[in-house]
C-alpha positions in Angstrom: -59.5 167.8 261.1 -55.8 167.4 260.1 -53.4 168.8 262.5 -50.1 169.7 261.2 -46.8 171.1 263.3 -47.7 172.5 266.8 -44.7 174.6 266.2 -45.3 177.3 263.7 -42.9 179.8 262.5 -44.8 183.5 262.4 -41.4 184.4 259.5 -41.4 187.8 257.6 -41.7 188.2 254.2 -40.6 191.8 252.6 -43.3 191.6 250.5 -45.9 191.7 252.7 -46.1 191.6 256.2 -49.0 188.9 256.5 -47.0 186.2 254.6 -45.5 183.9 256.7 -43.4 180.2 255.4 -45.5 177.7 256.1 -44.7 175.1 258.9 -43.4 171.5 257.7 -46.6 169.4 257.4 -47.8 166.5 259.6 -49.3 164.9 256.5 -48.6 164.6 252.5 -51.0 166.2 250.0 -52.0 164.3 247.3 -51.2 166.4 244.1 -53.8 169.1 243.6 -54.7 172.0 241.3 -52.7 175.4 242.2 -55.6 177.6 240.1 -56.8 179.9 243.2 -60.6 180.0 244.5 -62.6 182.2 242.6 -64.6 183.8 245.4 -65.5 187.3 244.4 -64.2 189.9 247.0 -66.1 193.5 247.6 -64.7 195.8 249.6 -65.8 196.9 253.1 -68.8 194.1 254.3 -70.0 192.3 251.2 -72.8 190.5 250.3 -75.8 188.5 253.2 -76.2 184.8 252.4 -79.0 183.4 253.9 -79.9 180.2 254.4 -83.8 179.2 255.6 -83.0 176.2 258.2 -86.4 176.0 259.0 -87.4 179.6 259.4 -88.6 181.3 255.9 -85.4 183.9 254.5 -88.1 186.8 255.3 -88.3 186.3 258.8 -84.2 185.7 258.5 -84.0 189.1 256.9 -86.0 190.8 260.1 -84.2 188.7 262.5 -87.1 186.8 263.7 -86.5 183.3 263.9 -88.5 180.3 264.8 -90.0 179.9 267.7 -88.7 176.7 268.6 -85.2 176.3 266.5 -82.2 177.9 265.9 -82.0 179.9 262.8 -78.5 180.0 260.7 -77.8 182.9 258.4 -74.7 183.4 256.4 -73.1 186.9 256.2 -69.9 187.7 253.6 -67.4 190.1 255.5 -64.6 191.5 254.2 -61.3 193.1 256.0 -60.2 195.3 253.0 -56.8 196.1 255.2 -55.2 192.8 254.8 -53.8 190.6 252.9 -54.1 187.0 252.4 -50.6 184.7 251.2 -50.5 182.2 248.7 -48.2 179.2 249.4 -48.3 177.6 246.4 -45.8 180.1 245.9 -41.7 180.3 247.1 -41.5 182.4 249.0 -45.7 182.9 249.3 -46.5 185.7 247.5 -49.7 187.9 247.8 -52.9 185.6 247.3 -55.6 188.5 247.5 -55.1 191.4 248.7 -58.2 191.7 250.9 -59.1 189.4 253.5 -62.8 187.3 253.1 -64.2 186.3 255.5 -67.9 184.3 255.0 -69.3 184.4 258.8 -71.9 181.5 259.3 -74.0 183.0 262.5 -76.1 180.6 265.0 -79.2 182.7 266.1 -80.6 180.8 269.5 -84.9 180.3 269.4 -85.1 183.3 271.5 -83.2 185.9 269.5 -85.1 189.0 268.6 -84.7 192.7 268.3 -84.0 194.7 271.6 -83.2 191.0 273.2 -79.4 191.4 273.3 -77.7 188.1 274.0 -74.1 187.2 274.5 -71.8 186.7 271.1 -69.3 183.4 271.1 -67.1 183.6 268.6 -65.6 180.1 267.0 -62.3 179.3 265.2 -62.6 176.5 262.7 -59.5 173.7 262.5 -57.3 173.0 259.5 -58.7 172.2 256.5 -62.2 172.4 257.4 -65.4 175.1 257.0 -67.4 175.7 260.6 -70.1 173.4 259.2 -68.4 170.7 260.1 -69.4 171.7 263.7 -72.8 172.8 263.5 -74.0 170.4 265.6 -72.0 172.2 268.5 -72.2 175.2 267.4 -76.2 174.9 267.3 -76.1 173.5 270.7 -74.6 176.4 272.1 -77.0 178.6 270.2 -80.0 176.9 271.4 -78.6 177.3 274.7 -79.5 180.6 274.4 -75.8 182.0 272.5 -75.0 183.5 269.2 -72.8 182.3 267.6 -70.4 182.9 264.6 -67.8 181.1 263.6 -65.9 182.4 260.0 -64.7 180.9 257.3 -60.6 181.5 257.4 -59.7 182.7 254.0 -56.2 180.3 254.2 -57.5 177.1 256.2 -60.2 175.9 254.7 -60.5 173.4 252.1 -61.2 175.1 249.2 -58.1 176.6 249.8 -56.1 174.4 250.6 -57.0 172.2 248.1 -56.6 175.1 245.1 -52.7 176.0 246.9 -52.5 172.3 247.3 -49.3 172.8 250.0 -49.8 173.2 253.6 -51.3 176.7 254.4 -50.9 176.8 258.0 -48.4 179.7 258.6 -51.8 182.0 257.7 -53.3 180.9 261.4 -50.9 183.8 263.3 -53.8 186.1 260.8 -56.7 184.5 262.1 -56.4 186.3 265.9 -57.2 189.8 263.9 -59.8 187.9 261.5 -62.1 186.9 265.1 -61.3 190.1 266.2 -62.9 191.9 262.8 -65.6 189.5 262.7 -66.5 190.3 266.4 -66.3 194.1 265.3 -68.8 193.7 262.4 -71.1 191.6 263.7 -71.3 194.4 266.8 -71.8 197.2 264.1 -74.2 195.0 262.4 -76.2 195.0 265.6 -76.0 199.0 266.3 -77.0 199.8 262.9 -78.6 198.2 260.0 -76.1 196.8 257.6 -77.2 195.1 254.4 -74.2 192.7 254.9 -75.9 191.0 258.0 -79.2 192.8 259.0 -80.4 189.3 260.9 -78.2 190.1 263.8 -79.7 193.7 264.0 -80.7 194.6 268.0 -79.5 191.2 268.7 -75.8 191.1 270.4 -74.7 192.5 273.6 -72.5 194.5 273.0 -68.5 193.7 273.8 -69.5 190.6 275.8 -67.3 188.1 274.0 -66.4 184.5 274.5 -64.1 182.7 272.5 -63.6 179.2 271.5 -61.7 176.9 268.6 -60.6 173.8 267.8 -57.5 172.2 266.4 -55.8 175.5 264.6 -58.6 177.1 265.3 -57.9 176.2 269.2 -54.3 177.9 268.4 -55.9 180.8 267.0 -58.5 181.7 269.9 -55.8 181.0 272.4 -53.5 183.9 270.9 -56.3 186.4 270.8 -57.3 185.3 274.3 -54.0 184.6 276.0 -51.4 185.8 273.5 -48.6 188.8 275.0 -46.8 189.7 271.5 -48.0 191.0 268.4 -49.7 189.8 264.8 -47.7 189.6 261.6 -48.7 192.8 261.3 -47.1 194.3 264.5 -50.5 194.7 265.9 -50.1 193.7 269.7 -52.4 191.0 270.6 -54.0 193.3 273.2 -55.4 196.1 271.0 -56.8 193.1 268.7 -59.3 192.3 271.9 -59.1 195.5 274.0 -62.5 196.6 272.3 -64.3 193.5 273.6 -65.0 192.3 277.5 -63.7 188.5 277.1 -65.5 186.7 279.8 -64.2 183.1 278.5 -62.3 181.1 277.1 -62.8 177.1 275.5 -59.7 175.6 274.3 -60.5 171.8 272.1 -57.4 170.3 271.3 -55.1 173.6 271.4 -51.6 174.3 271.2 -49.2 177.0 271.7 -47.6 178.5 268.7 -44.3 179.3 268.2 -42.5 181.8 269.0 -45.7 183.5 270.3 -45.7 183.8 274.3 -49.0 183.2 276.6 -49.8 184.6 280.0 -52.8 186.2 281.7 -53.6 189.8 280.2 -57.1 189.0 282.5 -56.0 187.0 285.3 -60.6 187.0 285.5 -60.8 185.3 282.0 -61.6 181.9 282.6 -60.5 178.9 280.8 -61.7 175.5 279.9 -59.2 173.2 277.8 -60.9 169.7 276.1 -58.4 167.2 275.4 -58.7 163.6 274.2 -55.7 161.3 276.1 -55.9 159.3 272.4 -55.6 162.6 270.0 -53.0 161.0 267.9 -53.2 164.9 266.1 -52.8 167.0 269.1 -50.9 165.0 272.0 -52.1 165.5 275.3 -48.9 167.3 276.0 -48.8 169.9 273.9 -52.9 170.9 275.2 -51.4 170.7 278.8 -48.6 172.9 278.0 -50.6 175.8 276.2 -53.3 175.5 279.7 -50.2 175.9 282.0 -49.0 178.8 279.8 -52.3 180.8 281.1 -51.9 181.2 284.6 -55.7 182.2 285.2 -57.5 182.0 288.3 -60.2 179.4 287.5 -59.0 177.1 284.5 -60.1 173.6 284.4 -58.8 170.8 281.7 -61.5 167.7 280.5 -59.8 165.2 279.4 -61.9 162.9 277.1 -60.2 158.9 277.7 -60.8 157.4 274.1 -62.3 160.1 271.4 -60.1 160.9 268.6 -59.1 164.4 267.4 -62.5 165.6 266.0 -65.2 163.3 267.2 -66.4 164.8 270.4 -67.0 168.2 268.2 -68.3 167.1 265.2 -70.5 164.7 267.0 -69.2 161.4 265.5 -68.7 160.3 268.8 -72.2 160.4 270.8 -70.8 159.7 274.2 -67.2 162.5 274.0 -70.4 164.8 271.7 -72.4 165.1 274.8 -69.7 165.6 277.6 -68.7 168.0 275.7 -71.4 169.9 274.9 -73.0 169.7 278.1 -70.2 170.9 280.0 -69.0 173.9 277.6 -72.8 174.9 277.7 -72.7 174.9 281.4 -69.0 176.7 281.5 -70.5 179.4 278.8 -73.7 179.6 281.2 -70.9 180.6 284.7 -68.7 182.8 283.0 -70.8 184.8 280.5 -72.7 186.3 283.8 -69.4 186.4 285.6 -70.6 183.7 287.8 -67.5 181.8 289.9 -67.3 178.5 288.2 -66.0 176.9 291.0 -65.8 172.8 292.3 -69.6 172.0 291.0 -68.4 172.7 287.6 -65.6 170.1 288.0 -68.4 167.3 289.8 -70.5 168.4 286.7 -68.4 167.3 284.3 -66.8 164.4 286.1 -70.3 162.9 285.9 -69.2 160.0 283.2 -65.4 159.4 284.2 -65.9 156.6 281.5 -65.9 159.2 279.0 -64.1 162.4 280.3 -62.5 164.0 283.5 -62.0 167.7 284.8 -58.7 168.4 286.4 -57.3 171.3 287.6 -53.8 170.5 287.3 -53.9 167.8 284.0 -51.2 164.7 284.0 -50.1 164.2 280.9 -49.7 160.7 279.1 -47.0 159.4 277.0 -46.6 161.2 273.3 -49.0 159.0 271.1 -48.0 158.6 267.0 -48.8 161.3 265.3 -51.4 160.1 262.4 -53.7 163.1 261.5 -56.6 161.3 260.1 -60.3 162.3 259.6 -61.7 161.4 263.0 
């Protein structure tokens, strides 16, 4: 939703190695509460949330959904090994000391026991909870995905709202945060877990694909693309060395500094979305993070009029359904390491109205930044 600085500072704090100063914001909070979010945390994997959307929280619980919809379940993980920062604070000071992170999970109509499917795990933007792209994100599931996208314990509105400051220096944590969902929700499949027995049987195991938006774009770039390390000296390539990463699906991206990009799988392919009138994200700063990559097959849609949310939220119909025909069609390629090739690029240059694929993106003059809600 609201994009602040591209360039982000990773700084080190003594206090804790996950605190980071936050970038200068791209917009001006309106005064808000500092009281922090009172969410309980439990050690280890926490909690399952369900929620019955249509299928009854029985059939949830044995991981048999409908047979005709997509079934959503909520599960409460909990990294008990790091911390989270509070910016309300200067310097930021130690928020919690454990890292929660609620995982809402797509199941697709044909998700049962000993049925293993392919996992896709999303980043949400700034300031917003993965609900705001469900319909996406259910798309992709009843395309025959799951998918899980968590709730970042720093970017989301709660707590933003409750630090009421600009949180954003917590997104070079969120690389390690898909990489620990990705690990439960595989263990949650192996064995059962009380935390999230809906998945149990259900996800293939290390066959990964990851995608974001906005921040959360930034995010699943570094744990796909990324050469250096977390704010915890973790290198970027044991975060994902556990998991076969068959692709990549940028949405308004950027690179963050001082981080560095490259190819660690020259294989992984890459598909960037880009609106020419994201007044949040300009064009350039998408095109500069998809020449960073230097992957064999990487393609770049570039949407002509949709704004920075709208063709992933589904405000706009016409950018909704570009996109989510062609990322279902890019998941479809890569995720059976199928060569995407020039019918993916005819297959999303279908509407040049709304969107074109290019290989090798122009770029457009830098548009006024105003982050608003579309």
């Amino acid at each position: 939703m609201h994009r602040n600085s591209r360039r982000l500072v990773w700084a080190r704090r003594r206090l804790d190695p996950a605190l980071g100063r936050p970038a200068r914001s791209r917009r001006e909070h309106l005064p808000l509460a500092r009281s922090r979010l009172g969410v309980p945390l439990i050690p280890g994997l926490a909690l399952l949330v369900v929620s019955v959307a249509p299928a009854s929280a029985d059939r949830l619980a044995e991981g048999k959904p409908s047979a005709t919809s997509v079934t959503e379940i909520h599960c409460a993980f909990v990294d008990p090994s790091r911390s989270v920062p509070d910016y309300a604070t200067q310097p930021p000071s130690i928020g919690s000391k454990v890292r929660s992170l609620p995982t809402t999970v797509w199941l697709p109509p044909n998700a049962s026991p000993d049925h293993l499917l392919p996992l896709v795990l999303f980043a949400a933007g700034y300031d917003s909870y993965p609900s705001v792209y469900a319909p996406l994100l259910s798309a992709w599931a009843q395309a025959g995905f799951i998918v899980a996208a968590p709730t970042f314990p720093d970017e989301n509105p709660a707590a933003v709202a409750a630090q009421g400051t600009n949180t954003e220096g917590d997104l070079a944590n969120e690389p390690a945060d898909l990489a620990y969902v990705g690990h439960a929700l595989e263990d949650a499949s192996t064995r059962h877990i009380a935390a999230c027995p809906g998945v149990f049987e259900m996800i293939e195991p290390h066959v990964v694909a990851v995608a974001g938006h906005s921040d959360g774009a930034s995010a699943a770039a570094l744990f796909a693309f990324g050469t250096g390390s977390d704010p915890q000296g973790v290198p970027l390539s044991v975060l994902r060395a556990d998991f076969s990463l068959r692709a990549a699906m940028i949405f308004s991206g950027s690179e963050v500094a001082p981080a560095t990009y490259g190819a660690p799988d020259p294989r992984l392919p890459l598909l960037t979305v880009q609106s020419a009138d994201d007044h949040c994200n300009p064009e350039i700063d998408a095109v500069d993070l998809y020449r960073a990559t230097h992957v064999n097959e990487r393609f770049f849609l570039l949407l002509r009029t949709a704004q920075h949310r709208s063709p992933f939220d589904g405000t706009d119909e016409q950018a909704f359904d570009l996109v989510t025909t062609t990322s279902i069609r890019f998941l479809r390629l890569s995720l059976r390491d199928a060569h995407i090739g020039a019918g993916f690029v005819a297959y999303g240059d279908r509407d040049p109205t709304v969107g074109t694929i290019y290989l090798n993106p122009p770029t457009t003059p830098v548009l006024s930044e105003d982050c608003g809600l579309s």
